[in-house]
MMTF fields as JSON, N, C-alpha, C and O atoms, coordinates in Angstrom:
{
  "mmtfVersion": "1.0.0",
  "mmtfProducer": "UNKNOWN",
  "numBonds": 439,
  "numAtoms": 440,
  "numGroups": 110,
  "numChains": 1,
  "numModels": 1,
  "chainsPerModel": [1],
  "groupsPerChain": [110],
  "chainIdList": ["A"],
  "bondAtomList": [4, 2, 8, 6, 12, 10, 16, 14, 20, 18, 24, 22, 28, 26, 32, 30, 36, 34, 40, 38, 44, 42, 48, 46, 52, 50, 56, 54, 60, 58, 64, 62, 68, 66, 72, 70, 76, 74, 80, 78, 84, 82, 88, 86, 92, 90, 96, 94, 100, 98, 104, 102, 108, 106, 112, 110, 116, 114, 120, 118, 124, 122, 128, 126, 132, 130, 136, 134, 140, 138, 144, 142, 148, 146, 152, 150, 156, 154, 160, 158, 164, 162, 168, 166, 172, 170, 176, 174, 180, 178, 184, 182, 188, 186, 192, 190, 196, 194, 200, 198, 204, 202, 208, 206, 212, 210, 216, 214, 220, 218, 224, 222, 228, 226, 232, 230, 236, 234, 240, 238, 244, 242, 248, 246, 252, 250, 256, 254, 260, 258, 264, 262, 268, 266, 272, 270, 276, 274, 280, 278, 284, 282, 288, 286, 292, 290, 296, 294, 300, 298, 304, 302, 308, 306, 312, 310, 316, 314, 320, 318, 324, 322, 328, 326, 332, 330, 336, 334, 340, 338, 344, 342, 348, 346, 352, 350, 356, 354, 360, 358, 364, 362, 368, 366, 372, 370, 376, 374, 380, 378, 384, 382, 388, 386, 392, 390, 396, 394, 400, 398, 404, 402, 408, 406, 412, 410, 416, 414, 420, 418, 424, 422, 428, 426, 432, 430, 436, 434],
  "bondOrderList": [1, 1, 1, 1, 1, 1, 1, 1, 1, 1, 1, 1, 1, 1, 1, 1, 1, 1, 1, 1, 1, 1, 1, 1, 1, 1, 1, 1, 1, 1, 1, 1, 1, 1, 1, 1, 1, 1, 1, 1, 1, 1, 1, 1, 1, 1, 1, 1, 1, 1, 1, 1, 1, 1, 1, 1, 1, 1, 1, 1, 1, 1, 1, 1, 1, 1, 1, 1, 1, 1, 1, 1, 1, 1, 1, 1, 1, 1, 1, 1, 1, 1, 1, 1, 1, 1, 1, 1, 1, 1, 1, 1, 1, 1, 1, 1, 1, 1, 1, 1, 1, 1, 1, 1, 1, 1, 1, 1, 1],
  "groupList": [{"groupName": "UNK", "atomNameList": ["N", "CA", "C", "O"], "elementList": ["N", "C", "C", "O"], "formalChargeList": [0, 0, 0, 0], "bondAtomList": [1, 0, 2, 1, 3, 2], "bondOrderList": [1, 1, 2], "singleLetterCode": "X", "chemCompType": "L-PEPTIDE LINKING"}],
  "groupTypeList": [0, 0, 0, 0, 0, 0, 0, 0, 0, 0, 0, 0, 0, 0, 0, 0, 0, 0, 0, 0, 0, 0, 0, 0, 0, 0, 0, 0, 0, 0, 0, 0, 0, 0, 0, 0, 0, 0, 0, 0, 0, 0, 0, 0, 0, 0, 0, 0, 0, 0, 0, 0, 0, 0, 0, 0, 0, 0, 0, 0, 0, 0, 0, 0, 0, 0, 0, 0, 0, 0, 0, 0, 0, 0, 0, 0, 0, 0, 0, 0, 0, 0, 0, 0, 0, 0, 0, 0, 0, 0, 0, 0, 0, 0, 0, 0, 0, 0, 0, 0, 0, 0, 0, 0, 0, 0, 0, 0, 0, 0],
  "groupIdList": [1, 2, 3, 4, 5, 6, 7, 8, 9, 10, 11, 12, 13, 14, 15, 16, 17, 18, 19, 20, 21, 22, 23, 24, 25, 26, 27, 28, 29, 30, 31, 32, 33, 34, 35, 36, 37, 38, 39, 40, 41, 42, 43, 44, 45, 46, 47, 48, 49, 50, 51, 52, 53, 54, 55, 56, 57, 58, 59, 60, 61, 62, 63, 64, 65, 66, 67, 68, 69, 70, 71, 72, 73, 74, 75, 76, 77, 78, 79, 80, 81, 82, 83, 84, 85, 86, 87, 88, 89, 90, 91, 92, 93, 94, 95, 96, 97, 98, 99, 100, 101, 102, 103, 104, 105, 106, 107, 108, 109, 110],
  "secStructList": [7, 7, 7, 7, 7, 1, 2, 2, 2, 2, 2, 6, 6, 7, 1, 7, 7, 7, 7, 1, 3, 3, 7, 1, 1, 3, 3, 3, 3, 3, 7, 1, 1, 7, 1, 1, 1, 3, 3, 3, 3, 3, 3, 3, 1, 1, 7, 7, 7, 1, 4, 4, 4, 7, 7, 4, 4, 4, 2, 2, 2, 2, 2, 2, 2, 2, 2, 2, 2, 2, 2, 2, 2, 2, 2, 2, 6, 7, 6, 6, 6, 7, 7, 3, 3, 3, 7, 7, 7, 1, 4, 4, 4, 6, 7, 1, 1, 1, 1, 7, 3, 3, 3, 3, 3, 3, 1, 1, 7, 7],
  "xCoordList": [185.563, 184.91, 185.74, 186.922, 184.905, 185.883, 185.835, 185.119, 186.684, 186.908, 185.309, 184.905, 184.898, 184.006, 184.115, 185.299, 183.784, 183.494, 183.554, 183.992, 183.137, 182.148, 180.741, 179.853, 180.577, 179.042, 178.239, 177.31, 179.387, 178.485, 178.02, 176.877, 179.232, 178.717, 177.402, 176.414, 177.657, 176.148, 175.061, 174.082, 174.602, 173.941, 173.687, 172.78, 174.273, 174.174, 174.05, 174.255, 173.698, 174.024, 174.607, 174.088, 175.665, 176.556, 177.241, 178.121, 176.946, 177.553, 176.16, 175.986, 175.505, 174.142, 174.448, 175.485, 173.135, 172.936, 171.56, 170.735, 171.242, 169.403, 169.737, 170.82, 168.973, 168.341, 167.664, 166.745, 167.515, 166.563, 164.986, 163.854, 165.859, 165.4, 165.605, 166.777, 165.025, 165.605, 164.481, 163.345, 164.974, 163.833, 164.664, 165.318, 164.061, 164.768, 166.407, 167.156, 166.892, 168.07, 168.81, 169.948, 168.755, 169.388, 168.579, 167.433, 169.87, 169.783, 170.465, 171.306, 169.828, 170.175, 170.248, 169.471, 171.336, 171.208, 172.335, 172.466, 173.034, 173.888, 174.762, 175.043, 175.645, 177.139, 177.923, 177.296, 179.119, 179.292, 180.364, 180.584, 180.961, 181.595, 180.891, 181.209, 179.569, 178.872, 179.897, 180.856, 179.346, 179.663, 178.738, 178.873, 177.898, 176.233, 175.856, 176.322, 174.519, 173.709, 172.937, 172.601, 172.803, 171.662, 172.878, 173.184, 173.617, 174.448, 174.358, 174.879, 173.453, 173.054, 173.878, 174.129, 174.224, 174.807, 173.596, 172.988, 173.24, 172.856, 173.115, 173.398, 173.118, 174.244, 173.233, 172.328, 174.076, 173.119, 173.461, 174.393, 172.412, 172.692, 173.816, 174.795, 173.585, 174.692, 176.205, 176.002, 177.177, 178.612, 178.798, 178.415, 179.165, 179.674, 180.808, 180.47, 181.915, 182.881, 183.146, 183.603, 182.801, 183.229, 181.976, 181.491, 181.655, 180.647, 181.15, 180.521, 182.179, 182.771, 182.788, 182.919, 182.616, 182.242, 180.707, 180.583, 179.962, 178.422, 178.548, 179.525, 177.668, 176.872, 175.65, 174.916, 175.505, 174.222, 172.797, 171.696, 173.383, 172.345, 172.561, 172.833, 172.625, 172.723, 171.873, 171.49, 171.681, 171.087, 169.844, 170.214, 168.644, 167.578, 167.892, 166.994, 169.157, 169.407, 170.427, 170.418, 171.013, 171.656, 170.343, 170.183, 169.164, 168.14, 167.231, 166.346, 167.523, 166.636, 167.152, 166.524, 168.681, 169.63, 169.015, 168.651, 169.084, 168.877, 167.464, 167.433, 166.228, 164.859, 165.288, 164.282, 165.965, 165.887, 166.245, 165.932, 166.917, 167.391, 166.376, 166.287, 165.377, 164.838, 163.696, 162.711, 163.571, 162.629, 163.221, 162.611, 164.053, 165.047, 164.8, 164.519, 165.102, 164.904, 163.771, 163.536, 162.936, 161.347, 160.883, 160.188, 161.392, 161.492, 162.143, 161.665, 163.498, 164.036, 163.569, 163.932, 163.009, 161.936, 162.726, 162.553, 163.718, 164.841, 164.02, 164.32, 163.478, 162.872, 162.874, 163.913, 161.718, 161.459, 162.157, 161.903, 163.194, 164.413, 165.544, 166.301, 165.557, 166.697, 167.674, 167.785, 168.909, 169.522, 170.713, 170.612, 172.005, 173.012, 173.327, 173.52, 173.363, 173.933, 175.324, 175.788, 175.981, 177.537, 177.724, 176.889, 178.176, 179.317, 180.403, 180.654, 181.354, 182.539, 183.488, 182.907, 184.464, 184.739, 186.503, 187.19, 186.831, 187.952, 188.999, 188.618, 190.441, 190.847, 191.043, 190.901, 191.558, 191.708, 190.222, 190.283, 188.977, 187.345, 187.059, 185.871, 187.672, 187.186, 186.552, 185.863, 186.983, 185.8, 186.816, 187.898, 186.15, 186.885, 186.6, 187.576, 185.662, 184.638, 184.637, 184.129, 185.208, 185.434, 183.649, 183.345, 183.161, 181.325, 180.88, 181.445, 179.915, 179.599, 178.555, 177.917, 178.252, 177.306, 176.841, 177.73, 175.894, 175.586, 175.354, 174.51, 176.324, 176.031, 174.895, 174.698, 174.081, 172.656, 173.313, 173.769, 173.262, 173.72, 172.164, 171.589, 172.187, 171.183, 171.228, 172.355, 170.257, 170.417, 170.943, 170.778, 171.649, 171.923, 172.079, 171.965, 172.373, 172.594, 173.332, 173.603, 174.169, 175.627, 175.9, 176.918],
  "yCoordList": [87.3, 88.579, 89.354, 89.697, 89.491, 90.633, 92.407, 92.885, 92.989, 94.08, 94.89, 94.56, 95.862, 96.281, 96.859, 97.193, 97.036, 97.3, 98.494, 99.097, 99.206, 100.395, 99.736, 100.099, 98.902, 98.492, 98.51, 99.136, 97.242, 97.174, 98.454, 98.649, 99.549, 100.777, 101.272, 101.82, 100.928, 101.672, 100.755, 101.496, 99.584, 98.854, 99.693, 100.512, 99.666, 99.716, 101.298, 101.749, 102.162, 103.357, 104.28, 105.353, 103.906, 104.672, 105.442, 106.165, 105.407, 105.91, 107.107, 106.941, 107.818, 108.322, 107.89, 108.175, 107.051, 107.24, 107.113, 106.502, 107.605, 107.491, 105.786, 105.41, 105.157, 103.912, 104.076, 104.813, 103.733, 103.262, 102.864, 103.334, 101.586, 100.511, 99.905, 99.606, 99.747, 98.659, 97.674, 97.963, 96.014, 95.09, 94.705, 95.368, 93.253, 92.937, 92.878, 93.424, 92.313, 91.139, 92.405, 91.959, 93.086, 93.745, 95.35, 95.71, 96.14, 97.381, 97.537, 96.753, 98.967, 99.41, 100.987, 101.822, 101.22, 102.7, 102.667, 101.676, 104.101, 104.153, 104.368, 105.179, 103.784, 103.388, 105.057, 105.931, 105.462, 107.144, 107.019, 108.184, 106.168, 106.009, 105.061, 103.897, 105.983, 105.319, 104.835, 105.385, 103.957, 103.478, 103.427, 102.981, 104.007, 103.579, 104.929, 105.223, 105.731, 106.59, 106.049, 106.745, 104.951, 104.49, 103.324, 102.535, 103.346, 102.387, 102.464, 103.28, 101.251, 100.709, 99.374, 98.361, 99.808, 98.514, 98.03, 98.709, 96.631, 95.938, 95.069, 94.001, 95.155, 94.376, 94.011, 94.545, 92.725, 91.595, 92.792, 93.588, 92.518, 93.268, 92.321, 92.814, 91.031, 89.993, 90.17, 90.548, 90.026, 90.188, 89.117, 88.135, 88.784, 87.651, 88.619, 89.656, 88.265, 89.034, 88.6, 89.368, 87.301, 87.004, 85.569, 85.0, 85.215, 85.083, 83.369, 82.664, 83.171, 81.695, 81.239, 80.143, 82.444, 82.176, 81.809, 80.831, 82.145, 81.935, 80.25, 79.508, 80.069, 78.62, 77.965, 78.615, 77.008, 76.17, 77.217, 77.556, 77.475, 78.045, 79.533, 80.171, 80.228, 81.421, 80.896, 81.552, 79.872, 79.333, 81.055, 82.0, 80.965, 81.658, 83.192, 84.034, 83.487, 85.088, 85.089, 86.23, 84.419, 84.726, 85.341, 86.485, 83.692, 84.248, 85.291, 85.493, 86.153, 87.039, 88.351, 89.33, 88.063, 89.101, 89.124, 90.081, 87.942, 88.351, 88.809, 89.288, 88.84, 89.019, 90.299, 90.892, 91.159, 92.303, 93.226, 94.415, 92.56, 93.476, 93.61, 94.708, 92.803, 93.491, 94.118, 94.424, 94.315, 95.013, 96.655, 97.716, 96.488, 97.913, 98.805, 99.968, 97.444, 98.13, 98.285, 99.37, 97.834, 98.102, 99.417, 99.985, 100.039, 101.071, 102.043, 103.174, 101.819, 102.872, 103.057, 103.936, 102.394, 102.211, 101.761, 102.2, 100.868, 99.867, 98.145, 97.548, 97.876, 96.661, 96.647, 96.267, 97.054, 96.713, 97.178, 96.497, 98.384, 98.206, 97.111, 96.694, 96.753, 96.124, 96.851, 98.06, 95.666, 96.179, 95.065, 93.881, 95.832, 94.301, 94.337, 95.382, 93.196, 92.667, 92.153, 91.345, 92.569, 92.127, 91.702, 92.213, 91.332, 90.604, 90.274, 89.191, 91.13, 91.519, 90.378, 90.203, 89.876, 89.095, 88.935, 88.462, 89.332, 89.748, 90.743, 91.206, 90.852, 91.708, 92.203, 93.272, 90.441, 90.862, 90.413, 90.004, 90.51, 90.692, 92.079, 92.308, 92.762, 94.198, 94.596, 95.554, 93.584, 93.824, 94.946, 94.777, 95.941, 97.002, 96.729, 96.078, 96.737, 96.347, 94.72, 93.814, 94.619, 92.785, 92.705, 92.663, 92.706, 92.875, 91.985, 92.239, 90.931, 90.924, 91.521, 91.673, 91.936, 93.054, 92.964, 92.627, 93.134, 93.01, 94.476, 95.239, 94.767, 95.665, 95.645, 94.77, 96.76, 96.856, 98.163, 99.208, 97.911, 99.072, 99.041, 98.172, 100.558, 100.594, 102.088, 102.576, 102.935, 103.676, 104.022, 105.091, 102.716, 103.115, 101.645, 100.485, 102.23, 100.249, 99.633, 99.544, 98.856, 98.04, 96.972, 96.283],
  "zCoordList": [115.36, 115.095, 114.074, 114.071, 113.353, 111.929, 112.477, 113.356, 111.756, 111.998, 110.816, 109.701, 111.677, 110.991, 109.439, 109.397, 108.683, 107.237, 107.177, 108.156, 106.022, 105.897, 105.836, 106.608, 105.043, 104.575, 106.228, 106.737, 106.751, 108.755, 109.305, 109.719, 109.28, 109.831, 109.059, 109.548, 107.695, 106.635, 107.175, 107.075, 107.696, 108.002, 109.076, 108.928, 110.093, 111.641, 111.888, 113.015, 110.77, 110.626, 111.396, 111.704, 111.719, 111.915, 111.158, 111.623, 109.897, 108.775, 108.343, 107.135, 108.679, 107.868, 106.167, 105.568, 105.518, 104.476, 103.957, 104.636, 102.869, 102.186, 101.901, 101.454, 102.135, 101.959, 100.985, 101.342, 99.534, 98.263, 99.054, 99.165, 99.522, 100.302, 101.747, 101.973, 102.415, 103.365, 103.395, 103.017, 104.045, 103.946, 105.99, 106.796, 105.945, 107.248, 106.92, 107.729, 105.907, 106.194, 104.983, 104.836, 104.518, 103.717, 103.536, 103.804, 102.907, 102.597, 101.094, 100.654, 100.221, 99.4, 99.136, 99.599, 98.298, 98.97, 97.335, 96.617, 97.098, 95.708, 95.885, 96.769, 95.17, 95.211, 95.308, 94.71, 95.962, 96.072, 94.479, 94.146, 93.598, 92.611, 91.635, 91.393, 90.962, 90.256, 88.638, 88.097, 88.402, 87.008, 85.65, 84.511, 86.264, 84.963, 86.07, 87.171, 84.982, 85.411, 86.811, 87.77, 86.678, 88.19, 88.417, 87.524, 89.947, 90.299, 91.896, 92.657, 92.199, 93.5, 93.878, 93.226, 95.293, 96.293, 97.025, 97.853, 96.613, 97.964, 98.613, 98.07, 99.641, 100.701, 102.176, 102.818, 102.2, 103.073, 104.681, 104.804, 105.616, 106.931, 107.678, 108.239, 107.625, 108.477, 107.573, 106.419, 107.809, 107.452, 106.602, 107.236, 105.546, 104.879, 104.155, 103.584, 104.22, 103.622, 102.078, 101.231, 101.859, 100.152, 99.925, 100.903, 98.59, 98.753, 99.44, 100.23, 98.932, 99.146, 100.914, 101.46, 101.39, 102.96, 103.177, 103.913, 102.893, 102.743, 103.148, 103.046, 103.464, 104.433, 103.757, 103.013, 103.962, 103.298, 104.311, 103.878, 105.674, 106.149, 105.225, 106.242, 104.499, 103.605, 102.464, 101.496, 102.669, 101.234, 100.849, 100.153, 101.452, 101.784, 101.963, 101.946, 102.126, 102.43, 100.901, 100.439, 100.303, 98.89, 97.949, 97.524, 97.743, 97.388, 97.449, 96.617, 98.74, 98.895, 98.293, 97.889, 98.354, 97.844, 96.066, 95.382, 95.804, 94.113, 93.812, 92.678, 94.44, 94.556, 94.968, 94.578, 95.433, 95.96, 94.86, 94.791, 94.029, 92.893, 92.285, 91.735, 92.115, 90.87, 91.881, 91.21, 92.842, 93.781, 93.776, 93.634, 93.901, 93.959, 92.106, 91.817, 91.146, 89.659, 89.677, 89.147, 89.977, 90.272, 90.395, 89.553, 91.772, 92.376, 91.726, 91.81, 90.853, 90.134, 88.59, 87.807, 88.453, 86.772, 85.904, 84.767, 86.09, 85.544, 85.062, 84.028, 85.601, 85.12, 83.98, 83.44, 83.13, 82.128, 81.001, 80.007, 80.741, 80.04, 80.322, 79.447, 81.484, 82.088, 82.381, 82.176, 83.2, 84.197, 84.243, 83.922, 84.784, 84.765, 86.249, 86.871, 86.738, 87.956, 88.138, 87.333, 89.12, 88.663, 90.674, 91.42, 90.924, 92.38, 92.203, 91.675, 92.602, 92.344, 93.583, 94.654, 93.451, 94.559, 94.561, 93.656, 95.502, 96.156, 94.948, 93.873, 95.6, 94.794, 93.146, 92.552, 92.658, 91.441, 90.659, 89.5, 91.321, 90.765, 91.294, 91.521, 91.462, 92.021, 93.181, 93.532, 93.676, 95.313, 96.076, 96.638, 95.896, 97.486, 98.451, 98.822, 99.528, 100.498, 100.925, 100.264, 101.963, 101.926, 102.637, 103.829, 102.005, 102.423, 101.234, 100.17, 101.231, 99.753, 99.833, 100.875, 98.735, 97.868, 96.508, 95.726, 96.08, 94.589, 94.146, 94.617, 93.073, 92.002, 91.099, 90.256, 91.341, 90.708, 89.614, 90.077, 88.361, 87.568, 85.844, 85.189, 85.905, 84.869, 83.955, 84.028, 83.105, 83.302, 81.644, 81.057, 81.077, 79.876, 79.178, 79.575, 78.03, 77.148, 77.141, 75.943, 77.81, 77.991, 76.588, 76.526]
}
């Protein structure tokens, strides 16, 4: 058993936050240290701390993770300019949050 996150508590809301989105297996909601004008976390509801832990059974919940992004740019009117996706992974990739999560960032021209 891992020690809880922030993200688990934001899942399990114990943390109050606005949800963008929620589906079953994941939530999205905006990062509190944006980097781009529109900068969304979405993050799986089950715990995977890095992505290199993930399972052949994850196969189907990775995928749903990347389908969610553009459901979320959808929703924020990011699609059709576009949008960059980034997954940051452990310390020296920038991961704060041992949660994996995908960076949804938009909002301007990179």
């Amino acid at each position: 058993m891992h020690e809880k996150d922030i993200f688990c508590k934001i899942v399990e809301k114990e943390i109050p936050t606005d949800f963008i989105m929620e589906e079953e297996n994941w939530v999205a909601f905006k990062d509190i240290r944006p980097s781009a004008p529109v900068h969304v976390l979405i993050v799986p509801k089950r715990h995977i701390a890095y992505l290199e832990d993930a399972k052949d059974s994850d196969r189907e919940l990775l995928g749903e993770l990347l389908l969610a992004v553009h459901k979320v740019a959808e929703k924020l009117g990011l699609a059709e300019g576009g949008y960059r996706i980034a997954i940051n992974q452990k310390e020296d990739g920038g991961q704060i949050v041992p949660h994996l999560h995908l960076h949804l960032l938009g909002g301007k021209k990179f």
